[in-house]
N, C-alpha and C positions, 0 to 999 in steps of 0.2 A: 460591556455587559453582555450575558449569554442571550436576550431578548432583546435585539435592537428597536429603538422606538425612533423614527427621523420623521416625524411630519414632512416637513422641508423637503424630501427627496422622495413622497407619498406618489406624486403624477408620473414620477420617472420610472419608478419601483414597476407601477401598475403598467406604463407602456410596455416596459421592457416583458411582461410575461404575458400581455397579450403579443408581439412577437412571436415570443418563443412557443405558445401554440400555433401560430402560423403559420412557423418553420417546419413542427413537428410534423404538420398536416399537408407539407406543401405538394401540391400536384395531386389534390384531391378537389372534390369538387366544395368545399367548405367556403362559404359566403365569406362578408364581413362577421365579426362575434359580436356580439353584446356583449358589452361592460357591464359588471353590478358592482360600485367601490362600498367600500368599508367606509365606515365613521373612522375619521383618523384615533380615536383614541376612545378609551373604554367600552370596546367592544365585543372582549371577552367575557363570555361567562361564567366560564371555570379554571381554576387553574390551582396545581399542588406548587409546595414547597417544602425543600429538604429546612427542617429546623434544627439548628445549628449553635452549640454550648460551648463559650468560650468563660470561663471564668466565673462572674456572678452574672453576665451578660446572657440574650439566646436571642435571636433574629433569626428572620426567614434568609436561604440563600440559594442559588443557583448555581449553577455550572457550566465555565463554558467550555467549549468541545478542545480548544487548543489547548487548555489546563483545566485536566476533569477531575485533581484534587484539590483544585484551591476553591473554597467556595466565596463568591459573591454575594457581599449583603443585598437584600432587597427590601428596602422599607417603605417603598411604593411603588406600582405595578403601572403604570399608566397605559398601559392597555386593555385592562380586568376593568369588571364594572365596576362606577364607582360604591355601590354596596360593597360589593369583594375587598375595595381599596378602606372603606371603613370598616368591615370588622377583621383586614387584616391587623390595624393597628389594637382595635379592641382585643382581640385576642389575645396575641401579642404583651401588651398588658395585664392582660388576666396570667398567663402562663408565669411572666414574672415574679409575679405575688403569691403565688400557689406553689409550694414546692412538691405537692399530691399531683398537679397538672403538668409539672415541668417536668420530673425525674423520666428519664429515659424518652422522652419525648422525641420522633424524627423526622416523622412528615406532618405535611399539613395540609388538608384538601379542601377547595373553597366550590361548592355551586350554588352561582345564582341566579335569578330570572329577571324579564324586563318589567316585570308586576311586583319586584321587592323582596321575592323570598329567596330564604336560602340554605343552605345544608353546611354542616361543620361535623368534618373526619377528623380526629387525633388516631394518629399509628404510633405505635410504639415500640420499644424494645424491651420488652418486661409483659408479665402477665397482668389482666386486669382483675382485679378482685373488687369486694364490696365497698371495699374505702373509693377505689379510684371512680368504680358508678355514682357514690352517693356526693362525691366532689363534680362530677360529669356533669348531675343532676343539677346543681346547685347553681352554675355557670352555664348551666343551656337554659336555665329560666333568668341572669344578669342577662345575656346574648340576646334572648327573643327566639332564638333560632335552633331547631333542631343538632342535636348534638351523636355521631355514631363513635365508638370506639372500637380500635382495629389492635391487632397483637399477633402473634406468628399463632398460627388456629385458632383466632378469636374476634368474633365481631361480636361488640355489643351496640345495641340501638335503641337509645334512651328513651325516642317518641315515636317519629317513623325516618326511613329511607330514601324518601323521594322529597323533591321541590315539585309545586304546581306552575307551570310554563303556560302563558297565550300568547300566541302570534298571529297576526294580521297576515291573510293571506288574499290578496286584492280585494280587500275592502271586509272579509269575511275573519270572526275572531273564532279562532282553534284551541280549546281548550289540551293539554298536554302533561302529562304525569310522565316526571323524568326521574329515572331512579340512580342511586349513586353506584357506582362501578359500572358503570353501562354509558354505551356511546351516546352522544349525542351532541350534534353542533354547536363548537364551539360560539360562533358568531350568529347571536340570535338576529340580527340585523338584513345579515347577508342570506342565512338561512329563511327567511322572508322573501326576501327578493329570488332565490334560486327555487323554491318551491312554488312562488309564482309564476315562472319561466314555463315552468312544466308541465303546469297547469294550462295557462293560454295554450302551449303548445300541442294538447292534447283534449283542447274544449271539442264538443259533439264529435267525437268519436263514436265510430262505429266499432260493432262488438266487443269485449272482456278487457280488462287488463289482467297483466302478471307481473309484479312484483319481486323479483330476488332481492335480498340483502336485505327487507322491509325495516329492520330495526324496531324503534317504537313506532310505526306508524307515522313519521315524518310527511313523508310524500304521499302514501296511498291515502290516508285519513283524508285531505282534503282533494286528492285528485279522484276518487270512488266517483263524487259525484259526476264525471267526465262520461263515467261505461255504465252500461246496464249492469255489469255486477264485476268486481277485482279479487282476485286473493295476492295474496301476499303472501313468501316464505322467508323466514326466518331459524336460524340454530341458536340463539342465545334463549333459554329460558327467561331471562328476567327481563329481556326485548320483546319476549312476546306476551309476558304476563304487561307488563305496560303500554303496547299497541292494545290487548283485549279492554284493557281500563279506556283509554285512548277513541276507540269505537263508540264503546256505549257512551262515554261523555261527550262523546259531540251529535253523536244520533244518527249516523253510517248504520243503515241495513245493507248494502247489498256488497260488502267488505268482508272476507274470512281469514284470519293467518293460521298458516299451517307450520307448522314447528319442524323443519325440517332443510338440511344444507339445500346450497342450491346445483353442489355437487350431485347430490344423492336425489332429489326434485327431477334434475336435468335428467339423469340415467335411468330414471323409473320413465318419468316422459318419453322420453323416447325411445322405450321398451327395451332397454338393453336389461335392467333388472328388473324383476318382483317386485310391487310397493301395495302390502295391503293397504295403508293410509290414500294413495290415490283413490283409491275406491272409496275410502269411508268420506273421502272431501268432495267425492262424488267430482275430479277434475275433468274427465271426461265429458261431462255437459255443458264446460264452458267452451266460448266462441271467440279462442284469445287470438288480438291479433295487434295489440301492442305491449310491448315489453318493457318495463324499466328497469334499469342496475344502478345501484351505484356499490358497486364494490369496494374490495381492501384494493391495500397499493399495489397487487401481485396483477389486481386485473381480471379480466373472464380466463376460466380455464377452457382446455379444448372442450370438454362435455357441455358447457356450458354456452362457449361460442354456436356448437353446433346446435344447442337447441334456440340460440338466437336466429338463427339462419330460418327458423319456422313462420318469425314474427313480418307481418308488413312493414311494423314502424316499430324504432329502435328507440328509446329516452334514455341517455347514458353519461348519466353525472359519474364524475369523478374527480380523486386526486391526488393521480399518478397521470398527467398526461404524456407520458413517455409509454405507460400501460394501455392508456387510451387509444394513441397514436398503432400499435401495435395491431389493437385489435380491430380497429378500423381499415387497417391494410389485411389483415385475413381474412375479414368479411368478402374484403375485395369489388370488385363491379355489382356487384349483385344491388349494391344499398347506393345509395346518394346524399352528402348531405345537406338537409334543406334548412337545420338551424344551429346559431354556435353560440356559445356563450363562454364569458370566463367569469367567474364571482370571488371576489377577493378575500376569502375567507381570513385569510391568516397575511394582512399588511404588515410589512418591513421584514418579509422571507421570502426565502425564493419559493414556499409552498404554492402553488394555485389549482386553485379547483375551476374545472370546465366541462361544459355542458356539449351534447349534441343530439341532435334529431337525425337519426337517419332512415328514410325512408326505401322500400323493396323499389327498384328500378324496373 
């Protein structure tokens, strides 16, 4: 199967990639890590599927990388919540009996939350027109559940876009508006546990935070209340219209996202370009002196490293620790690290996401 699921071999899995940060980091000053494990099974929140027409038959299928045209049926997912795993069969169903649902039918995208709700994309290979909405219609009120349809230049969205998300973040509940086509952590579970790492790690702080990568307001929304005042930067438009929802529903004043790379952030900061928007966000009058990233799997670029090198204290989740490992050795002596962690986002792969604290020596 292209998604291996081994319980049985979950404790060995998890040793073996905290090692391998070890190794990555060896002859630094990095402590013991913190563990955060995964629930062995239905952990996921989201997940697609190629849907797949054989005959009068159509199931979900995958692919695995040693043979990436033979599709694999998948008629249950046992690492998807288990909502996801029941309306993948409902669906499933419905698609069968509707040949207005079926025809040309080829992906299928499932997100859910740990409070019940959930969102359903049909993509297709054909145009949508009023027949296939007023069928859409029909089956997203059988569902319960939001219903979007997708087409080569064409989204239509029947009621709305987004699932509402809460997460527990040491003892504290987060309200969160997650919209579809947009990031956001797969493993509500572990993403709990990693956003409280961050949080302890970063209680009564002194002076501002900064934010790169902010996404929807994951981490700064409940670590604001740490600093007297955080912004956040972000470049996905529909990351920042969901961090500004994100805000006022949990009641952050002193939290601002600024719509803009952390490329472009970095080079304005540190005066190499012109940025009328620093000025209108007025960043000059903050007092930032701790930094959080979590970036893509490329890593910090040099602009970006370099405006790290400003910060006292570093927060730098990721999950590319070969990226991580990199940028910790460019930093160089300058930093130290005072905390480690690994969160096991994604059990029975060799994916792992890891934390670090590192502080100016």
């Amino acid at each position: 199967m292209p998604f291996p699921f081994a319980p049985e071999q979950y404790e060995t899995q998890l040793t073996e990639k905290v090692e391998r940060l070890k190794m990555l980091l060896e002859g630094t000053s990095m402590p013991e890590p913190d563990v955060f494990r995964s629930e062995p099974s239905h952990y996921r929140m989201r997940a697609e599927f190629k849907f797949w027409h054989e005959g009068d038959d159509s199931w979900y299928a995958m692919f695995d990388p040693a043979e990436p045209k033979v599709p694999v049926r998948v008629d249950q997912f046992p690492v998807a919540s288990k909502l996801l795993n029941q309306l993948m069969v409902t669906v499933r169903s419905s698609v069968l009996q509707d040949p207005q649902l079926r025809e040309r039918l080829f992906q299928v995208e499932f997100i859910t939350t740990q409070q019940g709700d959930a969102l359903i994309t049909l993509i297709y290979h054909k145009p949508l027109d009023d027949a296939w909405e007023a069928c859409g219609r029909h089956w997203q009120e059988q569902w319960g559940f939001p219903v979007i349809g997708r087409a080569r230049k064409q989204r239509t969205v029947l009621s709305r876009d987004y699932v509402n998300e809460t997460l527990t973040i040491q003892g504290r509940e987060y309200r969160f508006r997650q919209y579809e086509n947009s990031f956001t952590q797969p493993n509500a579970g572990v993403c709990e546990q990693m956003v409280g790492w961050a949080q302890r790690h970063t209680q009564n702080s002194d002076g501002d935070l900064l934010e790169l990568y902010c996404g929807n307001g994951n981490f700064s929304v409940p670590l604001a209340a740490n600093f007297k005042r955080a912004l956040g930067t972000e470049i996905s438009r529909v990351s920042v219209q969901s961090a500004q929802h994100n805000i006022e529903t949990n009641g952050i004043d002193n939290l601002t996202i600024a719509r803009m790379s952390s490329e472009d952030f970095s080079n304005a900061w540190l005066g190499r370009t012109e940025s009328r928007r620093l000025r209108e966000w007025a960043v000059s009058d903050y007092s930032f002196k701790t930094l959080l990233v979590d970036p893509p799997r490329a890593g910090l670029d040099d602009d970006t490293l370099a405006l790290a090198r400003n910060f006292e204290r570093i927060v730098y989740v990721s999950c590319n620790p070969e990226t991580l490992a990199a940028n910790v050795r460019a930093l160089g002596a300058d930093y130290r690290i005072e905390a480690a962690a690994v969160f096991d986002q994604f059990p029975y792969t060799h994916h792992m996401e890891a934390g670090l604290v590192l502080v100016r020596t």
